[in-house]
C-alpha positions in Angstrom: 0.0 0.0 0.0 0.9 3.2 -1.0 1.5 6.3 2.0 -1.1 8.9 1.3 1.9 11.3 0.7 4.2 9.7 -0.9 7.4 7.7 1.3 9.6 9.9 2.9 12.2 9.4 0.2 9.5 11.3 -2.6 9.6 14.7 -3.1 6.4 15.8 -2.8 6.2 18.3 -5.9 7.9 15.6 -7.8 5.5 13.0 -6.9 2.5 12.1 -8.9 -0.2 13.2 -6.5 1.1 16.4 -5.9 1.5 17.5 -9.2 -1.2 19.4 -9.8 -0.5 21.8 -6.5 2.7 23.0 -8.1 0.3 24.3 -11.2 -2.6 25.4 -9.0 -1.3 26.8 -5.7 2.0 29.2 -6.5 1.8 32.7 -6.1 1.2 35.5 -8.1 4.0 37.1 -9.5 5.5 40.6 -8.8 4.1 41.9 -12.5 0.6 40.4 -11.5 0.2 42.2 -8.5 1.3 45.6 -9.5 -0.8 44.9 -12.9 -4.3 44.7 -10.1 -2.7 47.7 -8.1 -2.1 50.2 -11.5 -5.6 49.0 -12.5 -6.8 50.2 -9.1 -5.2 53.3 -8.7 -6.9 54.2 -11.8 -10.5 53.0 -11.1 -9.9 54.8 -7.8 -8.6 58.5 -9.4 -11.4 58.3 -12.1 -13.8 58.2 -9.2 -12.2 60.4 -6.9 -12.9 62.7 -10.1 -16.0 62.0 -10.6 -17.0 62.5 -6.4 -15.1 65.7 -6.7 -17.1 66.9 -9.6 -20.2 65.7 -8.5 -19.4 67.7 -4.9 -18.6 71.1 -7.0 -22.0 70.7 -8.6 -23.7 69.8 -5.2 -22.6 73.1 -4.3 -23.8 74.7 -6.9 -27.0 73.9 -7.2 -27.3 74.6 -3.0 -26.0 78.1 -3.9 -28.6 79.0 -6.3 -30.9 77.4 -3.9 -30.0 79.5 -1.2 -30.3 82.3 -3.4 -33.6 81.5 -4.1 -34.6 81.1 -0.6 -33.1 84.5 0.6 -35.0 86.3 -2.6 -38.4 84.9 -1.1 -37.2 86.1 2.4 -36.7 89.4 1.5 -40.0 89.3 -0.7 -41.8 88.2 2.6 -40.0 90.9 4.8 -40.5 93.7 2.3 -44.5 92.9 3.0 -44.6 92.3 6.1 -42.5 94.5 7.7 -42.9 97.9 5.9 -39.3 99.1 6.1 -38.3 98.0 2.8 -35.8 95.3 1.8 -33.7 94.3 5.2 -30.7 95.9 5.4 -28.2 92.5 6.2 -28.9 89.4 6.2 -28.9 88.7 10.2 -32.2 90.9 9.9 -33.4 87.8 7.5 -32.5 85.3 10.5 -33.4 83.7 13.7 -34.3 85.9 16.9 -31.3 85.5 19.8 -34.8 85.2 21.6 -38.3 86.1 21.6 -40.3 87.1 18.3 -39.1 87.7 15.5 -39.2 91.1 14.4 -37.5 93.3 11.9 -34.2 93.3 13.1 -34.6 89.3 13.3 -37.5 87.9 11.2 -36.8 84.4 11.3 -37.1 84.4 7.4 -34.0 81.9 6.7 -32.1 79.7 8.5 -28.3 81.0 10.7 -26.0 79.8 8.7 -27.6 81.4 5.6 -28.1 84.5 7.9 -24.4 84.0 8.9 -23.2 84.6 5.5 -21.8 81.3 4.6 -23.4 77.8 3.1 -22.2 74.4 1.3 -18.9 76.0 0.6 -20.3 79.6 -1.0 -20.4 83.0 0.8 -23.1 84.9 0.6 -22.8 88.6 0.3 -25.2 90.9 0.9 -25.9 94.5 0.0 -28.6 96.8 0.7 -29.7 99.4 -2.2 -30.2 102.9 -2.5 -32.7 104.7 0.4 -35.2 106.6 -0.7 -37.2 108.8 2.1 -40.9 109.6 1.7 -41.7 113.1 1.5 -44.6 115.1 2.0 -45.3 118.1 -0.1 -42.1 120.3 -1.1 -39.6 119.9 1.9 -38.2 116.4 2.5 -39.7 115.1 5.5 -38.0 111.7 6.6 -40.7 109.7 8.2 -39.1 106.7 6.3 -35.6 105.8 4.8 -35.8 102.0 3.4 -34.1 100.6 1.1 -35.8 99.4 -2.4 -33.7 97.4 -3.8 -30.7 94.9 -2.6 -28.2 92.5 -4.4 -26.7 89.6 -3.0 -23.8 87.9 -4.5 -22.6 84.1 -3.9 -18.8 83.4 -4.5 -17.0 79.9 -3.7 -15.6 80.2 -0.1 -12.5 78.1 -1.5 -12.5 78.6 -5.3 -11.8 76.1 -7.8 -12.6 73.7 -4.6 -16.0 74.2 -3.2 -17.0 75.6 -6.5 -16.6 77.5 -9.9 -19.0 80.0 -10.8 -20.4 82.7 -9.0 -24.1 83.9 -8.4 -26.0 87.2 -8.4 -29.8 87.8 -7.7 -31.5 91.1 -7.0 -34.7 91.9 -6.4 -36.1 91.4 -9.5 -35.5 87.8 -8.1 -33.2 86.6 -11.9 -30.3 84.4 -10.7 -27.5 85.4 -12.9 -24.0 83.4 -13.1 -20.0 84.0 -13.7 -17.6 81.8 -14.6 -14.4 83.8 -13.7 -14.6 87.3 -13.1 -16.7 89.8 -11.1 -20.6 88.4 -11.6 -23.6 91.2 -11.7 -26.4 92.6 -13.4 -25.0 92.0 -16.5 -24.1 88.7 -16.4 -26.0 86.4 -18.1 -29.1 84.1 -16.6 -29.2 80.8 -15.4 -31.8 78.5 -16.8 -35.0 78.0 -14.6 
């Protein structure tokens, strides 16, 4: 009877039952393995391009959001309030406490109010004043503004995003690529 591996005199690769070990079981050679590990670096930076870019649009279209939702606030304050458009955005925000009022109006959330949101600043700029008057002498019962602008620029640029916003209140969202952004610049697509 044979031994089940072969007598002690056998090598056991050159044996007849072991044969098929040798072809089945060796490693993988230093060329294999950096073959995988190229072929994963690659898969992994065309993702990492891909999340990036999909992270720069992200904060994008939360720009224009945010743009969209201040224009409505200041809509809503110009209303209800009867001062005119606010003059910052902290009058747009939450109270410190108690009821909102003009100075707070709980309109938009703090971190809009704060200036800053998914990687954009938001800055914000009151128009001109106009006072009411009453017959021929100036009588300032009222200075509010009429108009505002509000501009939203990538806090890091190139990183947290590309273009730049502009609203005003004739509530058109207008972009910039590079370059100052304005009234002139053209629209975005509703």
């Amino acid at each position: 009877m044979r031994e089940p591996f072969g007598s002690a005199t056998e090598n056991f690769f050159t044996s007849g039952r072991a044969c098929s070990c040798r072809v089945h079981c060796r490693g993988a050679t230093v060329v294999e393995v950096l073959t995988a590990v190229s072929i994963l670096l690659a898969l992994a930076a065309v993702a990492a391009d891909w999340i990036w870019q999909a992270r720069l649009r992200h904060n994008e279209a939360a720009a224009v959001v945010s743009l969209r939702i201040i224009s409505a606030a200041e809509q809503i304050y110009f209303r209800t309030y009867d001062v005119g458009y606010s003059g910052t955005l902290r009058a747009l925000g939450p109270p410190d406490s108690g009821l909102p009022s003009a100075l707070a109006a709980d309109l938009i959330p703090a971190a809009l109010a704060a200036g800053e949101s998914n990687g954009y600043q938001f800055i914000y700029a009151p128009g001109a004043l106009v006072t009411v008057s009453a017959g021929t002498a100036p009588v300032k019962k009222r200075v509010r503004p009429v108009v505002y602008s509000l501009t939203a620029v990538p806090a890091r640029p190139k990183l947290s995003g590309v273009r730049s916003y502009y609203i005003d209140e004739s509530a058109l969202i207008r972009f910039a690529l590079s370059g100052p952004v304005g009234p002139l610049s053209p629209l975005i697509s509703p």
